[in-house]
N, C-alpha and C positions, 0 to 999 in steps of 0.2 A: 504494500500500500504506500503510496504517496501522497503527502501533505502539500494542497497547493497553498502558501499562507500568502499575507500581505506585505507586497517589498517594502523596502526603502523606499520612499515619499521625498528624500529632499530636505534641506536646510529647513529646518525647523518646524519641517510639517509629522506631524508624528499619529494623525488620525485621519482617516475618511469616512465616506461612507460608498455602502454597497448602490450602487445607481442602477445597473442592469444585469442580470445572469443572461448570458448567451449562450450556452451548454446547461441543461436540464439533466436532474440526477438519469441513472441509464444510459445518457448521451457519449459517444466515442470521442476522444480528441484528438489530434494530433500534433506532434510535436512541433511547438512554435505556432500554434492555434491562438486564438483568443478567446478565455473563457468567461471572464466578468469584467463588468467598465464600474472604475471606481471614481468615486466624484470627492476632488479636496480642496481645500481653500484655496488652491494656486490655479491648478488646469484637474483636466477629466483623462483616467488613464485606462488602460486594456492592459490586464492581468494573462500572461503568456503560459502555459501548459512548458513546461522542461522538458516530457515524456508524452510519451503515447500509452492510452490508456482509457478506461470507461470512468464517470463520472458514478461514485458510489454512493455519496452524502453530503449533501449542501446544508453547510453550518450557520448562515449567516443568509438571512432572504433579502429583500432589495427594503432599501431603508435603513438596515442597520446602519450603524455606526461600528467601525471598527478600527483596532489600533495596529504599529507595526508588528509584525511574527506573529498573528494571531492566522491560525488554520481557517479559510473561507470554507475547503471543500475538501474532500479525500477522493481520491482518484486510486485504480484497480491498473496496475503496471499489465498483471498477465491476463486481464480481460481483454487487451488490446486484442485487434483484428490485423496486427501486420504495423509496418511502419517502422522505420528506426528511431531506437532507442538514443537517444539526447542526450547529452549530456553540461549542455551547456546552462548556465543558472539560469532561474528564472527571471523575466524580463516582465519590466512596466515602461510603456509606453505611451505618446499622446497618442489618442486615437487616429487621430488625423493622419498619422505615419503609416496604416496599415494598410493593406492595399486588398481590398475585398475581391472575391476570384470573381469572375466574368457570369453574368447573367444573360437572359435574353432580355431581348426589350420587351417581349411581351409574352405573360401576362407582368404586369408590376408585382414587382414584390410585396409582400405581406404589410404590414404594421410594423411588426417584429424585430422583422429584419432591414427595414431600411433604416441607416444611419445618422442617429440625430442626439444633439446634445442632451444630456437630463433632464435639463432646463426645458427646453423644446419638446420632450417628453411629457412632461409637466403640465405646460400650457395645452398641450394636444387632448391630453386625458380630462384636462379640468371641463376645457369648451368642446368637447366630444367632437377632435377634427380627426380624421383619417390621416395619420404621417405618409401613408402608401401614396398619396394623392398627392404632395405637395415636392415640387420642383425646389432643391438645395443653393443654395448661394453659397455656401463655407466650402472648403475644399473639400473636393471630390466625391461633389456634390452633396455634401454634409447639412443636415435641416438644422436651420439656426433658429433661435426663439421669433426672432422676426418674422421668418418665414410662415410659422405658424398664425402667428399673429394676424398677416395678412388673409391669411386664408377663414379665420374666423366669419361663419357670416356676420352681417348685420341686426340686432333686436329687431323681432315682429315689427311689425308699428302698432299701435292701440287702437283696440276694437272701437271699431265705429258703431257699435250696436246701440248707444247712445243716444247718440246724431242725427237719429231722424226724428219728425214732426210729432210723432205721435211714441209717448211710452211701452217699454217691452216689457208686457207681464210673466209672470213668472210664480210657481207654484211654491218654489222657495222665498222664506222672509229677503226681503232687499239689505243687502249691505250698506253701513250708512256711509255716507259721501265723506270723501279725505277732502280735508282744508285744501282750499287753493294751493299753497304754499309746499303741499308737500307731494312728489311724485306716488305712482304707484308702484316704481320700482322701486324696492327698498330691499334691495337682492344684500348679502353679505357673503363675503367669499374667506375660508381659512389655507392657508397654503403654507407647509413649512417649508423654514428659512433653509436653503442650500448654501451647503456647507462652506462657501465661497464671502456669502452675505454674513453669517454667524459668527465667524474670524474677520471678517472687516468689523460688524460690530462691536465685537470683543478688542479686537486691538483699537478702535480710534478710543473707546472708552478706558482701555487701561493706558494709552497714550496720553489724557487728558489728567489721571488721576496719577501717574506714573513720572510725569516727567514737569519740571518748575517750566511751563510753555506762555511764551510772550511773543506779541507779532509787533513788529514796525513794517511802516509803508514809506515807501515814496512814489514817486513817478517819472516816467522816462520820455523825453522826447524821441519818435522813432522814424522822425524824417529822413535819419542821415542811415540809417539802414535800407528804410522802406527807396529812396535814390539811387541807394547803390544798388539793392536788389533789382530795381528798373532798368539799372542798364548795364549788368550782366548779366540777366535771365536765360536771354536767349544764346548767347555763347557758354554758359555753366552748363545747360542743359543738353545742349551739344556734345558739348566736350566729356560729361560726366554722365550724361542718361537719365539727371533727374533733375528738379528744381532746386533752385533755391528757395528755400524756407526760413522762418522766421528763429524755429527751435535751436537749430545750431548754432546761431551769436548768442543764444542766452545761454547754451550749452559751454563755447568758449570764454563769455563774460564770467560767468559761477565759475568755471577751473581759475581762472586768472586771480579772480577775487580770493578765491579759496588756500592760493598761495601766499596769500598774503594775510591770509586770517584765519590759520591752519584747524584752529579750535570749531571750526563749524562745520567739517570735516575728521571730526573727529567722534568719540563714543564711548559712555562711562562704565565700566567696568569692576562689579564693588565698590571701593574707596580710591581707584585709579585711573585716569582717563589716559585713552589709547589714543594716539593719534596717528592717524594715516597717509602715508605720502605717496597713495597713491589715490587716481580720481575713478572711481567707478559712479557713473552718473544713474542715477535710475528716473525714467519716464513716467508721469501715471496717464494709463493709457484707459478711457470708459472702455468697455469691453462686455460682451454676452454674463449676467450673473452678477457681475463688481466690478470694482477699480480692481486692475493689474498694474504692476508695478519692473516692466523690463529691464534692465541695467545694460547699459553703454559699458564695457570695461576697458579701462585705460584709455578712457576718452581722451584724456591728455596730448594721445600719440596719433589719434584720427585727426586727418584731415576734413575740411568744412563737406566736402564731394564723401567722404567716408561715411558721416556722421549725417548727412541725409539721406541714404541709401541706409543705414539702420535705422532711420526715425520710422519711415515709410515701411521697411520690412515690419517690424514691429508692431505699426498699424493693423499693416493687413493679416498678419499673425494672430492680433488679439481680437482680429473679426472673424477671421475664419475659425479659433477656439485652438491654432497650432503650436500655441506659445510650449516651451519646455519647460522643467524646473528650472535647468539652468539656466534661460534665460531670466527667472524671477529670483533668483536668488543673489543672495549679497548686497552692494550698493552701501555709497558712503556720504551720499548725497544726492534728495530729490530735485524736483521739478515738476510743477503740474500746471496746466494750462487748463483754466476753467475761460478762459475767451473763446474759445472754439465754439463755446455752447452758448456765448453772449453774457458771461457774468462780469461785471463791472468794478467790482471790488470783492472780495471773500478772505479770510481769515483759512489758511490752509492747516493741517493739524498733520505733527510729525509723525514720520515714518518708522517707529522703532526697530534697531537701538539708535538709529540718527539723531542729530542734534540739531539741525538746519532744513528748510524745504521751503524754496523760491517757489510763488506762486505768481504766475501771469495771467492776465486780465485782459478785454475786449479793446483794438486801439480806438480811441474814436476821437473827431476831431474836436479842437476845443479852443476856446481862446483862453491865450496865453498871454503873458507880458515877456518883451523879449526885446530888451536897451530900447526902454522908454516907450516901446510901441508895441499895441495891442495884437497882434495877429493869431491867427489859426492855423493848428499844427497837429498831427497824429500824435496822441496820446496816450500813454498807458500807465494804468496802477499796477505796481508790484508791491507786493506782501512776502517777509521774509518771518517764517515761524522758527523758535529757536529756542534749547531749553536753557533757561536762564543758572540751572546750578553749574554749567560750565563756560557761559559762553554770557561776559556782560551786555549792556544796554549800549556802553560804546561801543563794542565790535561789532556787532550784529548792525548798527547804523554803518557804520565806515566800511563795513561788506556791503550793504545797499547799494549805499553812496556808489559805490567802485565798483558797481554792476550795472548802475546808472553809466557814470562816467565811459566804460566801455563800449554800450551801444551808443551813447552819443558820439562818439569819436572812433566808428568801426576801424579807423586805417589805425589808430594807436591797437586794437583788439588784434588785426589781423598782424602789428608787429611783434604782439606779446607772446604770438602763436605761432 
């Protein structure tokens, strides 16, 4: 008999839960098969068979929660029907890596069997949509909660039995009429928290009670970017296959600053603060479920063409649900962009164990005073969160300051880099 248990999960992930059984007890596997998708605060992973062998006892049904080395199922080595014996460990994987064997196009496939996140799972089950039916956006061709979403019909519309001139009698007493004020739908929906939402929960709340957390703002003039970006777009993109974006001067603004105000880069440790010299940047990227949190490593050493070709990977990673552990793991400093979504000012909340996390904001134009004269200019508020038992109320300003001063004066950014 063989124990399939639950791998290693990754940097400080140490629990999941069971999302889907894909092999039902009795079921044959094969070595290097996939036999349950597990769902954890970071990404959604497929549990790998080592051996060939039949599916004797499933210990854990969809729902569970479970922790590392705990046994999911016991598998029957010499029930197997053929197949060579593996030996290689067993493997967790993102789903999205797997490459599902060749179907015909018709008939479609089951429910079951077509490939869709938990999430998406979830949504399907609650508004009773057929997954068989809905056309995938995520890779290869993977049903995202969106997808589902769309496919939701529309609410009835409200009976018009009403509506006409003359009243509908009726052999039952009449229900008495709801106030203007209040609809008829008063539907309530319970849905539990995936496991993704529960550990965002849990950390921004032990983040707030955990760490001495203070924010200064300032604001940055973003003409002399927003100019330059004008007129090299179309030779950057040439030359390197992507655009230029906005993320990467904040990306090399924060390293620049950050050398110079090592403390906010840094992370306490007991009674001892570490500090690190080197820059692993981390993105928060919205994503299917929650915030994800990718890491640039050794951004320092990327070039502006390097560092927008990961911003973008990264994007379409955290949409299609491809991201790795190791992508999410580590990082020594955030950055998070709620202007994308049109937020104007926000208060970002630290990334534990970080001690710093640049938050950018919507540009929008505004008047300014600028030597004596009123004019109008692109805009933007920055918010720097920062935990105050290591890092004072000066630095945390003169790091602003000096993330300001860099996107105003890109050609001094681009000498510092």
């Amino acid at each position: 008999m063989t124990n399939i248990l639950v791998p290693e999960l990754g940097e400080s992930v140490v629990e999941a839960r069971v999302a889907r059984w894909l092999k039902k007890e009795g079921e044959r596997v094969e070595v290097g098969e996939p036999v349950v998708e597990l769902e954890t605060e970071k990404i959604d992973l497929e549990v790998n068979a080592d051996r060939g062998g039949v599916i004797t006892s499933i210990r854990h049904k969809e729902g569970d929660d479970v922790k590392i080395g705990e046994v999911l199922a016991v598998m029957d080595e010499t029930a197997s029907m053929g197949g060579p014996q593996g030996s290689a460990p067993q493997v967790a994987k993102a789903r999205a890596s797997h490459d599902s064997p060749a179907v015909p196009a018709s008939p479609p496939l089951p429910a079951s069997d077509t490939r869709a996140t938990p999430t998406a799972r979830n949504v399907a089950k609650n508004h009773d949509v057929n997954l068989a039916s809905i056309q995938g956006s995520g890779a290869a061709g993977r049903v995202m909660k969106q997808d589902v979403e769309r496919a939701i019909p529309p609410a009835a519309a409200p009976s018009r039995e009403l509506q006409g001139s003359a009243p509908q009698m009726s052999k039952a007493p009449a229900s008495p009429a709801l106030p203007a004020f209040q609809s008829a739908d008063r539907r309530e929906e319970r849905q539990r928290m995936s496991k993704r939402r529960a550990t965002i929960a849990r950390r921004l709340v032990e983040a707030q009670h955990n760490a001495a957390m203070l924010t200064t703002f300032n604001e940055v003039d973003m003409t002399a970017v927003m100019a330059l970006r004008e007129r090299r777009k179309e030779a950057f993109k040439q030359q390197h296959g992507v655009s230029l974006g906005i993320a990467s001067f904040f990306v090399k603004a924060s390293i620049a600053a950050l050398r110079a105000f090592p403390l906010l880069n840094a992370e306490i440790q007991g009674d001892e603060i570490l500090t690190k010299h080197y820059y692993d940047i981390g993105l928060a990227v919205g994503a299917e479920g929650g915030l994800v949190v990718p890491v640039l490593r050794n951004a320092d050493q990327m070039s502006f063409a390097e560092l927008e070709h990961a911003i973008r990977d990264f994007a379409q990673r955290a949409a299609d649900g491809t991201l790795t552990l190791q992508d999410l793991t580590g990082g020594t400093f955030t950055i998070t962009n709620g202007g994308v979504f049109g937020s104007l000012m926000s208060t970002p909340i630290l990334n534990p164990p970080q001690v710093g996390i640049l938050g950018l904001h919507k540009i929008q134009d505004r008047a300014v005073a600028l030597n004596g004269q009123v004019v109008v200019r692109p805009m933007m508020y920055l918010a720097l969160s920062y935990d105050h038992r290591i890092v004072d109320g000066r630095e945390a300003v003169q790091f602003l300051v000096s993330v300001k001063e860099y996107i105003e004066d890109p050609g001094h950014l681009l000498l510092e880099s």
